[in-house]
N, C-alpha and C positions, 0 to 999 in steps of 0.2 A: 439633959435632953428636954426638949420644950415642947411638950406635946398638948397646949393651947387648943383649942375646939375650935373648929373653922366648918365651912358649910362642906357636908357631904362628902366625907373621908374616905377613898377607894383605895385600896392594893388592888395596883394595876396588872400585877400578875403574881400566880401561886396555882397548885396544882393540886389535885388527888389522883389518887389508883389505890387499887385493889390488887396488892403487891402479887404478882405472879411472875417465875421466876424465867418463862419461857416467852411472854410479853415483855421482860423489863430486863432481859437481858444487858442491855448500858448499864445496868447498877455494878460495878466492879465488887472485888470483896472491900477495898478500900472504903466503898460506899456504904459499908452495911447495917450501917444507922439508919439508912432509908430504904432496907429489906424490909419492908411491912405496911399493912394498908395506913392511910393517909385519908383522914373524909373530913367533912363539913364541922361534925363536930369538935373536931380536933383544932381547926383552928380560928374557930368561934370567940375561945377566950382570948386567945392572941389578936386577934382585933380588938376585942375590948379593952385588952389591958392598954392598947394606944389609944383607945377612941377611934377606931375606926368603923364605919357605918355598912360596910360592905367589898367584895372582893371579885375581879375577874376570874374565871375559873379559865384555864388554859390549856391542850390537849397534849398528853406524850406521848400515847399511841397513833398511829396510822391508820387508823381504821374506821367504819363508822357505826359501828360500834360502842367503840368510847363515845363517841361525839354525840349518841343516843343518851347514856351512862348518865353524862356533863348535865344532859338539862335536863333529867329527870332528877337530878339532884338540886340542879336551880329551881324548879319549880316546886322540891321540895322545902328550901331555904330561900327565905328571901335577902336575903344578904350575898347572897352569890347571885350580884345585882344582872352578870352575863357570863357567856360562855364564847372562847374561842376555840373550836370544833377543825374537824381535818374533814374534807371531802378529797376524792380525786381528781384536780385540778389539770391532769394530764390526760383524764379521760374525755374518751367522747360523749361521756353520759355524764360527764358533771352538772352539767342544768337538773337532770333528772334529782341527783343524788341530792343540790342543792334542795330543788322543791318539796323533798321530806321535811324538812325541817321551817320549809318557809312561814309556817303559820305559827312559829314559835319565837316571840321577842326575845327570849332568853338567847338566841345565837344573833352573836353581835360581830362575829369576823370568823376568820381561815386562819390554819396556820401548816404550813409546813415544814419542815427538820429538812433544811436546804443545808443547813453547815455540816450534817450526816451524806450531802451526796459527793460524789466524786471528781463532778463536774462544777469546776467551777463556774463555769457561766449556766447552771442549770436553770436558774432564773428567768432565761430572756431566750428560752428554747421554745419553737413554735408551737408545740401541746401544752406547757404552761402554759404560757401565754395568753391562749385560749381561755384557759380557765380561769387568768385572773381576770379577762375582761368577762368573764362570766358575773365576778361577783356587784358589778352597777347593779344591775336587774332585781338582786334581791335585799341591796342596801349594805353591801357587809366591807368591814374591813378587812386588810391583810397583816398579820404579823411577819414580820423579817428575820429570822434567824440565821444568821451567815456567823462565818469567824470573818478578821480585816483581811485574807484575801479575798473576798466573794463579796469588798466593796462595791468594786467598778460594775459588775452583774446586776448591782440594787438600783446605784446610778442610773444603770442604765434601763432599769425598768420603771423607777419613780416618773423617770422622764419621758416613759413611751407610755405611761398610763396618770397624766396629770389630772385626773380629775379620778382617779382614784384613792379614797383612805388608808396609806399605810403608816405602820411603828415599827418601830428599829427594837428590836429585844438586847437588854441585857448591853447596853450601848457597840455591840458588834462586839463583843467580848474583847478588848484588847489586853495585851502582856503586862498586867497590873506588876505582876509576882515580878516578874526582871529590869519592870521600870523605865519599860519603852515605849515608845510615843508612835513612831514611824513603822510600815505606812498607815496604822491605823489612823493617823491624826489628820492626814492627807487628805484620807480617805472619808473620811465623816464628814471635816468639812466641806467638801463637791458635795455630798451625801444630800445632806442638812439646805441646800442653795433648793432643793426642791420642797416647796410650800406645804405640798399635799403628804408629807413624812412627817410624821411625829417620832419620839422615842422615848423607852423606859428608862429611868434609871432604878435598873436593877440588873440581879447577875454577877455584881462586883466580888463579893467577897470570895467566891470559889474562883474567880481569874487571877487571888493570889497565891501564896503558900498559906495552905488553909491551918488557920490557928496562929497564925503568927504572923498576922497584918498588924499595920498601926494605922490608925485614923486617916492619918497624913498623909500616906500608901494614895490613897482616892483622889485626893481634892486635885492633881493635877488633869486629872480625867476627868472631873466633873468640870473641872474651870473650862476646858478644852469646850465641852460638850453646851455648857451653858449659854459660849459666845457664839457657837455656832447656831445650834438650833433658837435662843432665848426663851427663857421660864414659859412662856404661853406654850409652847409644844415639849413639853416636858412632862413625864406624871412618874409618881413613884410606884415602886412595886418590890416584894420581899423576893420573889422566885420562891417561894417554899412549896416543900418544905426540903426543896435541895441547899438552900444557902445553910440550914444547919450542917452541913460538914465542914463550914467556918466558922459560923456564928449563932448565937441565938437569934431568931425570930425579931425582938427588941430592940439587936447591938445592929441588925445589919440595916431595918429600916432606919434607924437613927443616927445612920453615918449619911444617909441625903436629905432627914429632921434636922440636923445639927446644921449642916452644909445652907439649908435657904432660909438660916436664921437671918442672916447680912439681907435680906428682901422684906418687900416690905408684904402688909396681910393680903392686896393683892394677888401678889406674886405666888405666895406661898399657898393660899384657897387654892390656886389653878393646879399646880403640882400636887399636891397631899389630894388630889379628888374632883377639883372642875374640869381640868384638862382633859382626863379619863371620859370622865361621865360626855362631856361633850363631844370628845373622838368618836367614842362609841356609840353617843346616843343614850344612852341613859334612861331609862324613866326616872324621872327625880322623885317621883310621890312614893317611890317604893320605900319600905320602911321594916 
């Protein structure tokens, strides 16, 4: 794996908490490698060990709360270059809830656990809605989390808010593990036709059977993912420290290190860290 020094190296996504068993109820027992706190420290060295310069911190709870949590932890790390935070996007007071945090660079987007709702078109329901046009006003991005059926829902939100920042997490998680294409592949590409989407690659290794992927498992998904969107809207990201129930830290970023070897240093700056920094905004001087 080539992990060459390029400008300003981001994981574009990765997580902490403060393991509580009545908050983090989704940890199955299956999971229970990641029953336990997860902080800044922890994976400090894990970017090092790649040369990485810094990392989006990303929210799992619903509450605001966490989203307090997230940037008092960024502004105690500088390396946790931003934070994506949870407000109530379906309230009436989302503005309100937004302007706690307005006077804080470290919140760089929203995110919400749409592929936990029930509704598949929960996306483009008129109290969302609402709330995504909330976030112009205070500059922020949106993260997307859907599985491939809650594509056509993104669609059609990308294209009722074009001049809004969103990223696809986790490339819409598609059936890595069974080796199926459709309709996630359908689905992205409509997806990807809108400008103002970017997306992670990350996510992958727990979309197969975890421990016993091969390399090779990916590259049709990323080839999919590459033509659609092209390397400028593309950034990398670990998902940690959930991708360790496949992989280490190392194996899993280095299966999309590996993958934009075939690019040239352009290509490859914008994904390992310009892309991110740029999507989000960035302060570059931070250090």
């Amino acid at each position: 794996m080539n992990v060459s020094k390029t400008k300003q190296r981001i994981d574009a996504h990765q997580h902490f908490w403060l393991y509580n068993p009545a908050e983090h109820a989704w940890l199955t027992n299956e999971m229970a490698v990641l029953k336990r706190d997860f902080k800044p420290e922890d994976l400090k060295p894990l970017l090092d060990g790649l040369d990485f310069d810094g990392c989006i911190a990303v929210q799992v709870r619903q509450n605001l709360e966490e989203t307090r949590w997230l940037l008092e932890l960024a502004g105690g790390d500088d390396f946790v270059r931003g934070v994506v935070g949870w407000v109530d996007l379906r309230s009436a007071e989302v503005k309100a809830q937004l302007e706690q945090f307005s006077g804080n660079k470290k919140l760089v987007g929203v995110r919400h656990i749409v592929q936990g709702e029930p509704d598949d078109h929960f996306m483009l329901r008129e109290d969302f809605c609402r709330g995504i046009a909330s976030l112009a006003e205070f500059d922020l991005a949106y993260d997307v989390l859907i599985y491939p059926r809650q594509l056509p829902a993104a669609i059609g939100l990308a294209r009722t808010f074009p001049d809004q920042r969103f990223v696809l997490d986790h490339l819409a998680k598609p059936a890595i593990g069974e080796g199926t294409r459709e309709p996630w592949e359908a689905g992205l590409r409509e997806l990807a036709k809108s400008p103002n989407l970017f997306c992670k690659l990350s996510g992958m290794v727990t979309e197969t059977r975890w421990n016993q992927w091969q390399p090779d498992d990916f590259r049709p998904y990323l080839d999919v993912v590459f033509e659609a969107f092209g390397p400028e809207r593309l950034m990398i990201g670990s998902d940690w420290p959930v991708c360790t129930l496949s992989a280490t830290y190392e194996t899993a970023m280095g299966i999309v290190i590996d993958y934009i070897g075939q690019f040239g240093p352009w290509e490859r700056e914008g994904i390992l860290g310009g892309n991110c920094s740029r999507f989000y905004g960035l302060e570059t001087d931070s250090k």
